[in-house]
Backbone as a chain_set.jsonl record, in Angstrom:
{"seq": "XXXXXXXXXXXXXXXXXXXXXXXXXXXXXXXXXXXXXXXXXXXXXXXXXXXXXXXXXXXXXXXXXXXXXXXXXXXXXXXXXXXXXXXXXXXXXXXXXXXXXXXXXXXXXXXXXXXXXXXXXXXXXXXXXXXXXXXXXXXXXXXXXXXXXXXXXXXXXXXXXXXXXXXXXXXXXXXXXXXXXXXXXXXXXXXXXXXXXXXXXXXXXXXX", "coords": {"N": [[0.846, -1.208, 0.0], [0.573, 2.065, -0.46], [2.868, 4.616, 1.327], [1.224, 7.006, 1.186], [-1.551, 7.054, 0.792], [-4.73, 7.328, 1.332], [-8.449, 6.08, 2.732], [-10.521, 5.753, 0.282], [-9.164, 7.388, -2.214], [-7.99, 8.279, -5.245], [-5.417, 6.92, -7.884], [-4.184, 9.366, -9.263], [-5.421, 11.657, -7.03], [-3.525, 10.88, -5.127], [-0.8, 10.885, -6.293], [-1.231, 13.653, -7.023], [-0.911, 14.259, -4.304], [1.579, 13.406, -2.958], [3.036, 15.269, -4.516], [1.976, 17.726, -3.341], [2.996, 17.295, -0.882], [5.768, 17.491, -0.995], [6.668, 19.42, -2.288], [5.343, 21.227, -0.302], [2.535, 23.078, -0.351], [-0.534, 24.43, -0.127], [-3.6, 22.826, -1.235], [-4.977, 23.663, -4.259], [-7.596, 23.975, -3.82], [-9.665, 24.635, -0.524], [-8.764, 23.078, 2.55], [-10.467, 20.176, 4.161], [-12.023, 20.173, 6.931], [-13.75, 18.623, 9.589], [-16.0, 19.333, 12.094], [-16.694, 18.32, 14.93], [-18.954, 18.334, 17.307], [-17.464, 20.485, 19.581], [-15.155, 20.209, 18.477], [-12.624, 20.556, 15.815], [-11.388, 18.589, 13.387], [-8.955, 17.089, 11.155], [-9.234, 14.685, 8.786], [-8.049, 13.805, 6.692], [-4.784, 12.657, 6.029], [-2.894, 13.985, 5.143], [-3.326, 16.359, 4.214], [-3.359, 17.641, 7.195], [-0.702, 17.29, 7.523], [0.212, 19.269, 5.832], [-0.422, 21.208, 7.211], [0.095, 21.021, 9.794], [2.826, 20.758, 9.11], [5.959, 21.885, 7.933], [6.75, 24.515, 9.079], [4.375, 25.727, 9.852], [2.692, 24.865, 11.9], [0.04, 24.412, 13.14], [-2.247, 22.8, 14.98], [-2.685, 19.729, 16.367], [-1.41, 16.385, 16.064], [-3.668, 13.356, 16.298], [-2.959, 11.417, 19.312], [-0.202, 11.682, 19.194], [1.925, 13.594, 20.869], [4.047, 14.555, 20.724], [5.332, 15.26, 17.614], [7.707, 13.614, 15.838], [8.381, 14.496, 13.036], [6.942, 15.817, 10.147], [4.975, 14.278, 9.108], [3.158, 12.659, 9.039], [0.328, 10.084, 9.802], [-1.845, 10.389, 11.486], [-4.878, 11.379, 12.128], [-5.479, 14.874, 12.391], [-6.211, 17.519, 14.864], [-7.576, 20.964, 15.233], [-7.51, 23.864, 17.458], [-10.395, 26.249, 18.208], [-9.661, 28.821, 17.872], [-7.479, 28.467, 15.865], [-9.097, 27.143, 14.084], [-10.965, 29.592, 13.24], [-8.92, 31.261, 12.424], [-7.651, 30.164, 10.294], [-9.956, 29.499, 8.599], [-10.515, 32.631, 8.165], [-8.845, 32.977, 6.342], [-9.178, 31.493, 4.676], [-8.035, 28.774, 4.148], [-9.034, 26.947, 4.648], [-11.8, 24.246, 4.757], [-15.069, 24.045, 6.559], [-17.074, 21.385, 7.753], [-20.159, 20.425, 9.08], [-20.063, 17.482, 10.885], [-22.44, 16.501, 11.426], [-24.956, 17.4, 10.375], [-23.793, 17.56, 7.889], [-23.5, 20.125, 6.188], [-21.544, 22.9, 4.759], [-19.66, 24.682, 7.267], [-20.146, 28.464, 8.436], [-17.682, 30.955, 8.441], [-18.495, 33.127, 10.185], [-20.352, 31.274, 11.457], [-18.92, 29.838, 12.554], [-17.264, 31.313, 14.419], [-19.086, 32.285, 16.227], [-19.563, 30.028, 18.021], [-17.154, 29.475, 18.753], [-17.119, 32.016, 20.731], [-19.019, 30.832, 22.78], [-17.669, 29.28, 23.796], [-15.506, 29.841, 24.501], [-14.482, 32.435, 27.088], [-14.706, 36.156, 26.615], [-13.774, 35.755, 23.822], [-13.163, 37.228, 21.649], [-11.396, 39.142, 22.207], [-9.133, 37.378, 22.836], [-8.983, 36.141, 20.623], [-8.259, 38.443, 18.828], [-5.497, 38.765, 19.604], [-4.332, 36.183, 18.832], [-4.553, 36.16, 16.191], [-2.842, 38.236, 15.763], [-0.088, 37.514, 16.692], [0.047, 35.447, 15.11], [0.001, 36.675, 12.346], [2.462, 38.126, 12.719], [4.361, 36.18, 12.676], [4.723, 34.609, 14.592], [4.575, 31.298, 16.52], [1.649, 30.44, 18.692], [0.283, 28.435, 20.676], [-1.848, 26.534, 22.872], [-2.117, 28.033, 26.173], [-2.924, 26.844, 28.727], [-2.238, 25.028, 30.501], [0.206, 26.395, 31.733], [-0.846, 28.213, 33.209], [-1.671, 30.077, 31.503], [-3.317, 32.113, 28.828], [-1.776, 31.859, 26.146], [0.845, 29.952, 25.253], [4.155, 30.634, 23.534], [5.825, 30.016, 20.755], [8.604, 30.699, 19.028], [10.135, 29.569, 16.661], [9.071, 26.562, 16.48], [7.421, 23.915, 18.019], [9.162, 21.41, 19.469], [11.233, 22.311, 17.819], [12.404, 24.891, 19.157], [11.863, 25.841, 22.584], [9.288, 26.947, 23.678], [8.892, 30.909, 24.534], [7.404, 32.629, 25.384], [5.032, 33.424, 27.692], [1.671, 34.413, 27.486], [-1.01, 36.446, 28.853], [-4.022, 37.293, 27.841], [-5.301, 40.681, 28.219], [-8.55, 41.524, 28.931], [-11.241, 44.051, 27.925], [-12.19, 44.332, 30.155], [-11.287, 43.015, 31.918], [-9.79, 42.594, 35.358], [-7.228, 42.837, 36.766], [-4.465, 42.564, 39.33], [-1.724, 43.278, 41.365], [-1.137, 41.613, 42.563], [-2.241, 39.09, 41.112], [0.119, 40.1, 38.666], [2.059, 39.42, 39.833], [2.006, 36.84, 40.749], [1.601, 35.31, 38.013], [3.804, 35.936, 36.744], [5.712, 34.937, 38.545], [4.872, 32.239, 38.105], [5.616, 31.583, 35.107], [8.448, 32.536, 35.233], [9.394, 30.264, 36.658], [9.473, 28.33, 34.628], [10.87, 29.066, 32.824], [9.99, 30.988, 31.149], [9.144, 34.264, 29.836], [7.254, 36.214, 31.505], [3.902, 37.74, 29.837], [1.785, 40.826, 29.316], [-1.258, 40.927, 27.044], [-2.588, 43.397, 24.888], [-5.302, 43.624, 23.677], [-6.7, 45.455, 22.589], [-5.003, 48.237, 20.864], [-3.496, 46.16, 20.44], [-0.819, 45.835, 22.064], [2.02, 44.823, 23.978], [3.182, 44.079, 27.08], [5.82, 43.337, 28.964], [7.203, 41.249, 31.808], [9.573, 40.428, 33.98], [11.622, 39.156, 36.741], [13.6, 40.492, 38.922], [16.682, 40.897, 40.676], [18.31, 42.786, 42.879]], "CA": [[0.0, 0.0, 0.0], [1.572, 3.293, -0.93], [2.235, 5.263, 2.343], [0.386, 8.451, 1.214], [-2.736, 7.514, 0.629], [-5.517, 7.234, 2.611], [-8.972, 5.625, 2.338], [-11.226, 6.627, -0.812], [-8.41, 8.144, -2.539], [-7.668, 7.709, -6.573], [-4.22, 7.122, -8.179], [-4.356, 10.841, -9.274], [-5.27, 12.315, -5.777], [-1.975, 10.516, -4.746], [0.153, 11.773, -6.92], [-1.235, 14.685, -6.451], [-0.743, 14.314, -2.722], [3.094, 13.034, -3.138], [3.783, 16.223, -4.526], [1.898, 18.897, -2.017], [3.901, 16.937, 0.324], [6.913, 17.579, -1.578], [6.518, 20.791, -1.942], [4.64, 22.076, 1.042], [1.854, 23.972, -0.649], [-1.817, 24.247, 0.456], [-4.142, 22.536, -2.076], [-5.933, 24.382, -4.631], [-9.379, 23.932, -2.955], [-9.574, 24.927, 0.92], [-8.718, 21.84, 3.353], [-11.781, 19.514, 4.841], [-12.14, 19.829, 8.05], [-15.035, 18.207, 10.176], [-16.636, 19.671, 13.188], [-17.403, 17.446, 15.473], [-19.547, 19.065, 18.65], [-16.708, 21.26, 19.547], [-13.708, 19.784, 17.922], [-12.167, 20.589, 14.309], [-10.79, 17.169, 12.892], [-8.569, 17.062, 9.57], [-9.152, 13.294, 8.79], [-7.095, 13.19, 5.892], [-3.566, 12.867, 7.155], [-2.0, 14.672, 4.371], [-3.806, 18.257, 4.849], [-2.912, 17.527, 7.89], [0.456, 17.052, 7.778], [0.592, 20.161, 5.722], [-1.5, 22.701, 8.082], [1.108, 21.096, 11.046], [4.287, 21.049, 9.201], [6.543, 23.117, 6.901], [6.973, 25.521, 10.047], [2.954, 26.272, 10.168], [2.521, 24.012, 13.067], [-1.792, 24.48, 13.152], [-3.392, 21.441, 15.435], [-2.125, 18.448, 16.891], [-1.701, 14.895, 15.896], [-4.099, 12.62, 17.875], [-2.194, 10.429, 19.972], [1.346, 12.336, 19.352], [2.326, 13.942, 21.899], [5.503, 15.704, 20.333], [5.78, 14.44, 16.848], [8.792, 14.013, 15.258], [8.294, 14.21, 11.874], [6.004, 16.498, 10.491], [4.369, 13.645, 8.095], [2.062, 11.545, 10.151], [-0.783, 9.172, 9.339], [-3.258, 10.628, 11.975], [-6.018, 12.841, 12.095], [-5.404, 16.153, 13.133], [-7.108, 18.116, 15.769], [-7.345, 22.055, 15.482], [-8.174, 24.818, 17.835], [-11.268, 27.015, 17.552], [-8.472, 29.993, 17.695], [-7.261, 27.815, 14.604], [-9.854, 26.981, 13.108], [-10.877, 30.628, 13.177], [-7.988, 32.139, 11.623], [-7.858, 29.46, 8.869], [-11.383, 29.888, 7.999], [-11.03, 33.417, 7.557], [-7.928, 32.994, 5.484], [-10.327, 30.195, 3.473], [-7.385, 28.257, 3.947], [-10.107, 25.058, 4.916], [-13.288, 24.603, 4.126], [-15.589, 23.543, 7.792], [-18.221, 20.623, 7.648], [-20.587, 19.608, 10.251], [-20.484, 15.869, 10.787], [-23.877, 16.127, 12.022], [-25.552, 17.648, 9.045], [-22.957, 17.361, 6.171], [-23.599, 21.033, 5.613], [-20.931, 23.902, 5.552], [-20.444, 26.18, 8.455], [-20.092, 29.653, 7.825], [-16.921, 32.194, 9.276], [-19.65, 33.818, 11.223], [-20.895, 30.677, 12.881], [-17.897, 29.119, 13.878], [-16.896, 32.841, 15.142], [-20.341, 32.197, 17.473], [-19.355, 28.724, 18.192], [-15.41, 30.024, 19.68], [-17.426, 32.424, 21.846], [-19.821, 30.258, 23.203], [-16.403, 27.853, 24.549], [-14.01, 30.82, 25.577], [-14.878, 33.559, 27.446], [-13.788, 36.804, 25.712], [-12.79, 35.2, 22.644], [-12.861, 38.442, 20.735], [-10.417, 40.052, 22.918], [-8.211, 36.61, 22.766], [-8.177, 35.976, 19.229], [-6.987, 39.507, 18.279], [-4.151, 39.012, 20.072], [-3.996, 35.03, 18.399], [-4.364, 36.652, 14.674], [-1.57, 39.494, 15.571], [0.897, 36.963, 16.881], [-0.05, 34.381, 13.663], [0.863, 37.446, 11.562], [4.066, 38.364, 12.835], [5.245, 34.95, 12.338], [5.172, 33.777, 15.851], [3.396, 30.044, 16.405], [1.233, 30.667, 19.568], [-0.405, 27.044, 21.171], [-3.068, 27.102, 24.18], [-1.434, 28.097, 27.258], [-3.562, 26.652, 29.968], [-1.114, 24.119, 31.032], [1.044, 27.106, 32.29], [-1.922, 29.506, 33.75], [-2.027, 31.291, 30.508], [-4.104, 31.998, 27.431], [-1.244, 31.572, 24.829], [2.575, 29.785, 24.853], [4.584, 30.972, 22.197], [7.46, 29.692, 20.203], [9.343, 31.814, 17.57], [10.456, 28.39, 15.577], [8.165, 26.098, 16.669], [7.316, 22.967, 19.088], [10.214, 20.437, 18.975], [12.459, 23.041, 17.313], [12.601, 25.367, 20.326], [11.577, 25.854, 23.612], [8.428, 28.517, 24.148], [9.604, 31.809, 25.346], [6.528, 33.598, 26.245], [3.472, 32.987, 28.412], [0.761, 35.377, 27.461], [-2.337, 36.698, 29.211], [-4.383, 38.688, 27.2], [-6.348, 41.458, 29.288], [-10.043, 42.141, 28.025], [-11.838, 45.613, 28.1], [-13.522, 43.728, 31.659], [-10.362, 42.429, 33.239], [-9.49, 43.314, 36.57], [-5.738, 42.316, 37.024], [-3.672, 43.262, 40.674], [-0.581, 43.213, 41.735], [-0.647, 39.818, 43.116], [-1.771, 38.429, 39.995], [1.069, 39.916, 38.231], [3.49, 38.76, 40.985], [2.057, 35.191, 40.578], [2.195, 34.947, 36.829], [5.087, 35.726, 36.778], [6.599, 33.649, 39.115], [4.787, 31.179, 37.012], [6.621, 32.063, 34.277], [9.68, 32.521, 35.182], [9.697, 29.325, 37.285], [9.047, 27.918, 33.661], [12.244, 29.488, 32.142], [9.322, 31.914, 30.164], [8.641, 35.471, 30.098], [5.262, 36.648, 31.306], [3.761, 39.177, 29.277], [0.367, 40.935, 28.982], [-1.625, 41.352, 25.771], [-3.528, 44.773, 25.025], [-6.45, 43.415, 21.974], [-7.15, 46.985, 21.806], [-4.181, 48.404, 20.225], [-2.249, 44.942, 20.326], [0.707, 46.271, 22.086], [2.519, 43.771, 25.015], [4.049, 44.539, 28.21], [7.243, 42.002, 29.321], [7.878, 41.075, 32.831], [10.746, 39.741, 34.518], [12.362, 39.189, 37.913], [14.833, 41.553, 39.422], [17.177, 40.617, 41.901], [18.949, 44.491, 42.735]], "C": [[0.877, 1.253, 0.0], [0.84, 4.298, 0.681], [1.746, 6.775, 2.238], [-1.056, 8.482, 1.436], [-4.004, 6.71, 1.182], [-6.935, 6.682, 1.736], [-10.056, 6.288, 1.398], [-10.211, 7.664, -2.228], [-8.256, 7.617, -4.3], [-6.09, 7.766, -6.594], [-3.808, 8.335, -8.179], [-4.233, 11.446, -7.878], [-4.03, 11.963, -5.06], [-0.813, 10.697, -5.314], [0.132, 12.844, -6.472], [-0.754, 15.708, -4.819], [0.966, 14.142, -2.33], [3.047, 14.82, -3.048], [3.616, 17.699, -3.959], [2.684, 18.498, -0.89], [5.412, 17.523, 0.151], [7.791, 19.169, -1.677], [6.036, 22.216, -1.352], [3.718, 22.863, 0.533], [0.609, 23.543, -0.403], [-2.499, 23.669, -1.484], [-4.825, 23.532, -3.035], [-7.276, 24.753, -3.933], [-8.658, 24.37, -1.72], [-9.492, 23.045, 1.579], [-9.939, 21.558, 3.848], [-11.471, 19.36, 6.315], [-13.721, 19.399, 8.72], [-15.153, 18.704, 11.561], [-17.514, 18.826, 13.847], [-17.894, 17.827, 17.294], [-18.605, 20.591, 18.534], [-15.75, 21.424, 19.228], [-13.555, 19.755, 16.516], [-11.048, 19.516, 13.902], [-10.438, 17.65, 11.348], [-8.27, 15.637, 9.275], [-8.142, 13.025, 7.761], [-5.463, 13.692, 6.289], [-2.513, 13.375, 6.211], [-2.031, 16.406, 4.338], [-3.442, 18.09, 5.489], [-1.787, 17.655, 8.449], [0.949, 18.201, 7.27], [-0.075, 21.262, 6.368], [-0.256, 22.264, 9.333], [2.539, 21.132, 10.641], [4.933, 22.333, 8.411], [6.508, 24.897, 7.639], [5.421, 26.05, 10.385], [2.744, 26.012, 11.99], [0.933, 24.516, 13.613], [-1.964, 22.813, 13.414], [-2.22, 21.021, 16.168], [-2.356, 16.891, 16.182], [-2.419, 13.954, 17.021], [-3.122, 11.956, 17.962], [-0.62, 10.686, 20.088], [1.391, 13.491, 20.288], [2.996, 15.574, 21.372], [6.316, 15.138, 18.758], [6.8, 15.614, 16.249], [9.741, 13.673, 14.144], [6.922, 15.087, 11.66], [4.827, 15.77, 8.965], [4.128, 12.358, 9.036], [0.583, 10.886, 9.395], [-1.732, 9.07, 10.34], [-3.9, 11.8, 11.686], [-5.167, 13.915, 12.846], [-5.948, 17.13, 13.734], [-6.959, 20.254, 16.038], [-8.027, 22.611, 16.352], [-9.401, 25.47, 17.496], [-10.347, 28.13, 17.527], [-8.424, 29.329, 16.184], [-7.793, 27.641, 13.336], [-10.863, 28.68, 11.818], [-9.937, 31.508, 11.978], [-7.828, 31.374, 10.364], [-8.735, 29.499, 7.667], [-11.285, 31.104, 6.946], [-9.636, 33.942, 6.421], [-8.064, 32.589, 4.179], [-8.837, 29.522, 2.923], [-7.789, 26.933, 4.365], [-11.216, 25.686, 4.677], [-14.291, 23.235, 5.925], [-16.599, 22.784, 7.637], [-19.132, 20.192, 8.255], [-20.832, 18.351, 10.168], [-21.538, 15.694, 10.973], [-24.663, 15.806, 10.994], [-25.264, 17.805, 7.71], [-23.15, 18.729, 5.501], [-21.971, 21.838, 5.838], [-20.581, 24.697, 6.733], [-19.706, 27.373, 8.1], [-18.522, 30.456, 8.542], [-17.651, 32.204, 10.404], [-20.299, 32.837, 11.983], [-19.774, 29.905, 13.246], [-17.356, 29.894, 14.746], [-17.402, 32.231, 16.506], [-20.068, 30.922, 18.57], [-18.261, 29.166, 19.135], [-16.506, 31.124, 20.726], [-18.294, 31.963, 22.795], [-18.953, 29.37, 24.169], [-15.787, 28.532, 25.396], [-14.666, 32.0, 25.705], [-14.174, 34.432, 26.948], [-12.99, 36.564, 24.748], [-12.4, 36.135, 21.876], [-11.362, 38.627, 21.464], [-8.515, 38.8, 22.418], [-7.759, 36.458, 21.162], [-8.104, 37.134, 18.336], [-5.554, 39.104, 18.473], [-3.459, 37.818, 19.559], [-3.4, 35.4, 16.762], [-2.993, 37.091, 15.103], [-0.374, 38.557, 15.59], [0.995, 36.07, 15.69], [1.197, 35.086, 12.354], [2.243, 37.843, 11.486], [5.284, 36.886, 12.989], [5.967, 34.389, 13.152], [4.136, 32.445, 16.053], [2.684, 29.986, 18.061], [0.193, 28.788, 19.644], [-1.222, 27.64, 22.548], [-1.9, 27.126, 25.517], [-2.044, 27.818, 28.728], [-3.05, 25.675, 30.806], [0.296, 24.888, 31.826], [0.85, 28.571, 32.774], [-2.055, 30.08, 32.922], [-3.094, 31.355, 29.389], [-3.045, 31.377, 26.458], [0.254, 30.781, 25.552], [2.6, 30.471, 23.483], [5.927, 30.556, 22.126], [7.67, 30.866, 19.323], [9.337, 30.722, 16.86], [9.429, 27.436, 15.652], [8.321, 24.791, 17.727], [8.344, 21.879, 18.165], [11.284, 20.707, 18.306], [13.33, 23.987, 18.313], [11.926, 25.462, 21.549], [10.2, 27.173, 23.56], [8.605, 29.108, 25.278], [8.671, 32.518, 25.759], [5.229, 32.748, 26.852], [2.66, 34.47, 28.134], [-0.345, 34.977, 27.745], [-3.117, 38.166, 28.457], [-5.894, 38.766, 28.194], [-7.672, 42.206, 28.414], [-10.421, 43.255, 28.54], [-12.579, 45.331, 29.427], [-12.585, 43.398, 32.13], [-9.909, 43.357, 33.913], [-9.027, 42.251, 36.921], [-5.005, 43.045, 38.52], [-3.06, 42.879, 40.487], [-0.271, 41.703, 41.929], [-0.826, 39.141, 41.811], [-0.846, 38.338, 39.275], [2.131, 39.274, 38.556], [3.397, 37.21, 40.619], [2.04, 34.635, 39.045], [3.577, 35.081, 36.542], [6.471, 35.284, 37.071], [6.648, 32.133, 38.33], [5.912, 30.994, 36.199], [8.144, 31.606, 34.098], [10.031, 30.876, 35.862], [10.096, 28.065, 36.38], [10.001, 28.095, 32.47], [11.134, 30.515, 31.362], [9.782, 33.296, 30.683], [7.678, 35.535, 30.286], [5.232, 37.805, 30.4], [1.858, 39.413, 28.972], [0.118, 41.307, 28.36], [-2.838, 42.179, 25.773], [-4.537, 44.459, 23.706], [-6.472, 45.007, 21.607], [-6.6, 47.871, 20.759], [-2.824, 47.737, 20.156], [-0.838, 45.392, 20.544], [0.725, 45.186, 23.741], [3.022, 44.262, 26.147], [4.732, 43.247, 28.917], [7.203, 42.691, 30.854], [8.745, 40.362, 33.517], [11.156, 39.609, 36.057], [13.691, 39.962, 37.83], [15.523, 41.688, 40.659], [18.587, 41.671, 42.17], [20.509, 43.353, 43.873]], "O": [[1.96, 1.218, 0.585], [-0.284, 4.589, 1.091], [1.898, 7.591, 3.146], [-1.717, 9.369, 1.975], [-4.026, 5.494, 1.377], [-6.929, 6.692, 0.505], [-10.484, 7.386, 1.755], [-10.732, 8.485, -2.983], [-8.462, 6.418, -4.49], [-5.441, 8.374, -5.743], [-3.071, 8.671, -7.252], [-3.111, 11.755, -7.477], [-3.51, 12.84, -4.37], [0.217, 10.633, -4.642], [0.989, 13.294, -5.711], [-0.487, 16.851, -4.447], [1.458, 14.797, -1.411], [3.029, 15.51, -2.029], [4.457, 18.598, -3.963], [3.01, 19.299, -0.014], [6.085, 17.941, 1.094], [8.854, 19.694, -1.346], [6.151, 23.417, -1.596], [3.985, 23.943, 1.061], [0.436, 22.324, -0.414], [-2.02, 24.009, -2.566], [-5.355, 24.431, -2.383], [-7.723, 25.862, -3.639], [-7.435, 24.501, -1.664], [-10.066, 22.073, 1.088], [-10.669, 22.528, 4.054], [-10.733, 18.487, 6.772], [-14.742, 19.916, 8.266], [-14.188, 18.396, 12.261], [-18.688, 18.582, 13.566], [-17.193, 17.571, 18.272], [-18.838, 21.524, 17.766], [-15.155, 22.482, 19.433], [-14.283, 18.982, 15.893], [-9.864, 19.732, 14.159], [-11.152, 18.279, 10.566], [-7.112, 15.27, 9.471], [-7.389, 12.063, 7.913], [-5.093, 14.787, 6.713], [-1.324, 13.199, 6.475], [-1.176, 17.289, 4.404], [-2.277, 18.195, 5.105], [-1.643, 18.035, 9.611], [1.989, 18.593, 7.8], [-0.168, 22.313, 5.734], [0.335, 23.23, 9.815], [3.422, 21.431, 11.445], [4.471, 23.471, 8.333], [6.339, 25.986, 7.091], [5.357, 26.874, 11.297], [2.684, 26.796, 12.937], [0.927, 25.064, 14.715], [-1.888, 21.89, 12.604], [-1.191, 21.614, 16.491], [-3.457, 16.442, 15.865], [-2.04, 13.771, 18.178], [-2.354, 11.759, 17.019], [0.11, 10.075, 20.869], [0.518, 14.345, 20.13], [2.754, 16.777, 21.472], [7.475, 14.731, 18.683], [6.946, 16.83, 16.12], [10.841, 13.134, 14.018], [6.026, 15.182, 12.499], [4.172, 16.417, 8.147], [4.81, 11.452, 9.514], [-0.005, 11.435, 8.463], [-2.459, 8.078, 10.402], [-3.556, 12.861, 11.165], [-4.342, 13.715, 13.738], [-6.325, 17.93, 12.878], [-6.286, 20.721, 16.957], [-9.192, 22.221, 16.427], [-9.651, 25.317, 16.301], [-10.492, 28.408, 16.337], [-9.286, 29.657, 15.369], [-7.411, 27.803, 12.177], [-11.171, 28.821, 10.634], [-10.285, 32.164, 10.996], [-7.881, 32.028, 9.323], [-8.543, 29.522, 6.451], [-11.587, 31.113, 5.752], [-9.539, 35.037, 5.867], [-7.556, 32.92, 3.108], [-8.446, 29.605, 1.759], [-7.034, 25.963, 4.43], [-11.596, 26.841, 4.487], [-14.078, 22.043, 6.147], [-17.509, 23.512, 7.242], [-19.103, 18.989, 7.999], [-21.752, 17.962, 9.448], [-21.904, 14.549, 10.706], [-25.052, 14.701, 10.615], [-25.972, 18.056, 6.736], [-23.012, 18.72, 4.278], [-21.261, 21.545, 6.8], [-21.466, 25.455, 7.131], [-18.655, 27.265, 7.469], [-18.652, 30.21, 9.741], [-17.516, 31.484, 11.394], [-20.824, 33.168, 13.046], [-19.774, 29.321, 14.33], [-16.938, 29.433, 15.808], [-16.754, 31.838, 17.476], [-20.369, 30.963, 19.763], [-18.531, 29.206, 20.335], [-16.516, 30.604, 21.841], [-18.407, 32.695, 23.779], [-19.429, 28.821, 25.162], [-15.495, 28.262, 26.561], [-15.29, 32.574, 24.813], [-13.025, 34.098, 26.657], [-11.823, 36.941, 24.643], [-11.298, 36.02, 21.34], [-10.339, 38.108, 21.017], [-7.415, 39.137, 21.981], [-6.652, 36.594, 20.642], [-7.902, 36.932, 17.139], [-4.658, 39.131, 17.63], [-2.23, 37.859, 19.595], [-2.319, 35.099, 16.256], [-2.028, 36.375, 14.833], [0.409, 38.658, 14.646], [2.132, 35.936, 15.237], [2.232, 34.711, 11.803], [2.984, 37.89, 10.504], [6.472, 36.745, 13.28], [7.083, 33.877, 13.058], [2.951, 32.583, 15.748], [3.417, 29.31, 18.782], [-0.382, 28.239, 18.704], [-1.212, 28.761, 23.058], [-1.012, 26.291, 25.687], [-1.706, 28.461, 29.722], [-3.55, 25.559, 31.925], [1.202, 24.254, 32.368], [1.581, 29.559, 32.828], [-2.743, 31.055, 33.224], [-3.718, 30.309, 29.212], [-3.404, 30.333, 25.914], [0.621, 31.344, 26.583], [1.724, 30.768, 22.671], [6.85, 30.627, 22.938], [6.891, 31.779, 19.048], [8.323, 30.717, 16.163], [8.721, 27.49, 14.647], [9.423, 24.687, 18.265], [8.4, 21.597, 16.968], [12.185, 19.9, 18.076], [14.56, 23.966, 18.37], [10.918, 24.786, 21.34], [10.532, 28.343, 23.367], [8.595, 28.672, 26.429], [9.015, 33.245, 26.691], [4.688, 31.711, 26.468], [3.102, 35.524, 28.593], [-0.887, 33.923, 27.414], [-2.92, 39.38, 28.49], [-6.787, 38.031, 28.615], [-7.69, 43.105, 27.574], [-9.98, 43.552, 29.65], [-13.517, 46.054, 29.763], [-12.83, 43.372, 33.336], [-9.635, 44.51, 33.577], [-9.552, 41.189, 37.253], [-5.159, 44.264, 38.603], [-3.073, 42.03, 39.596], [0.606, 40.943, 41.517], [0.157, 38.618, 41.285], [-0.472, 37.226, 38.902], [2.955, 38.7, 37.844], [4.34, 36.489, 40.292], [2.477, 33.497, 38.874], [4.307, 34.193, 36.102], [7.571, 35.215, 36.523], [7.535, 31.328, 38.048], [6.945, 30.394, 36.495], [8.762, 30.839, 33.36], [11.059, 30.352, 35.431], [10.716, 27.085, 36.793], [9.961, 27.465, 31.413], [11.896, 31.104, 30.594], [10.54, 33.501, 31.632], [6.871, 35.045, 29.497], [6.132, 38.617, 30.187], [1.003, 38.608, 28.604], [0.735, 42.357, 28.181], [-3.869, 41.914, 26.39], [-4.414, 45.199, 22.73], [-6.281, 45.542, 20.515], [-7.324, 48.302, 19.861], [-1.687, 48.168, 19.969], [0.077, 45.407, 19.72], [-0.264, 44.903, 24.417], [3.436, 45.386, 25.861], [4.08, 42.292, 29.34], [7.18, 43.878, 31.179], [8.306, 39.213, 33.559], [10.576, 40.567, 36.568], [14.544, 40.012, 36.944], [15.135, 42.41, 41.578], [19.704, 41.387, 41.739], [21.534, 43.92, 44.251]]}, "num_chains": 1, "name": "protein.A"}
């Protein structure tokens, strides 16, 4: 069995598939992704492999951890942040498994705020960092909204922890003190993200 190609597939689509692999480029069409409740699945493990590799690094491989190789033969699991910014790039195309229909920008938008509180506020600050060609992952494994790499997971280490502050947060002293201990305890930087006019503020320890 030829390891590209996956089930339903023609000779053609595998060729075809060889050589987006080959040469890292998004398909003509938008990628298939399936929406399943709250989860964005890329079943075919070749989109897949190109939305997570070739420095993108968008989703996760189920069951990998920390893959290493960025050409895998599982599904791939994106963010609603992710799925979000992809969408409105119409760099995939969203399906509901339920009803085999489309879903729109605008309702998977509805969908991400319905999960995360202040999603607006968060995925400004997800886009901005996308754009400037930093790879941001969920940061709730280290009190935060965002990690961030510069290169990416398994290439380097993530150097920031960001909390982005909504037009409603009410942040003190102590919080800062304790993110940042976080943080640093973590080898990171803390830093807090302004959606409004997407500007950052870095904190550090200072031992005079």
């Amino acid at each position: 069995m030829c390891p590209l190609s996956y089930q339903g597939e023609t000779v053609e689509d595998q060729l075809t598939n060889a050589q987006l692999l080959e040469s890292g480029e998004f398909p003509l069409t938008p990628i298939s992704v399936s929406l399943l409740g709250t989860k964005l699945v890329v079943f075919n493990n070749i989109h897949g492999s190109l939305l997570y590799g070739y420095g993108r690094y968008f989703g996760i491989p189920t069951g990998i951890r920390k893959p290493r190789n960025h050409i895998f033969d599982r599904p791939l699991e994106l963010t609603l942040f992710e799925g979000v910014y992809l969408l409105k790039h119409k760099k995939i195309a969203v399906r509901d498994h339920d009803s085999s229909g489309f879903i729109t920008f605008e309702d998977l938008y509805a969908l991400a705020e319905t999960k995360f509180p202040e999603f607006t506020d968060k995925y400004l600050i997800y886009e901005d960092l996308r754009n400037k060609k930093y790879i941001p992952r969920p940061g709730q494994k280290f009190g935060a909204d965002f990690i961030v790499y510069r290169q990416g997971p398994g290439i380097d280490h993530s150097s920031f922890c960001i909390q982005v502050l909504s037009k409603h947060t009410k942040i003190s002293s102590i919080d800062v003190v304790r993110s940042a201990r976080l943080a640093t305890s973590v080898k990171k930087r803390f830093i807090l993200a302004n959606p409004v006019n997407k500007s950052y503020f870095s904190f550090k320890w200072f031992k005079p």
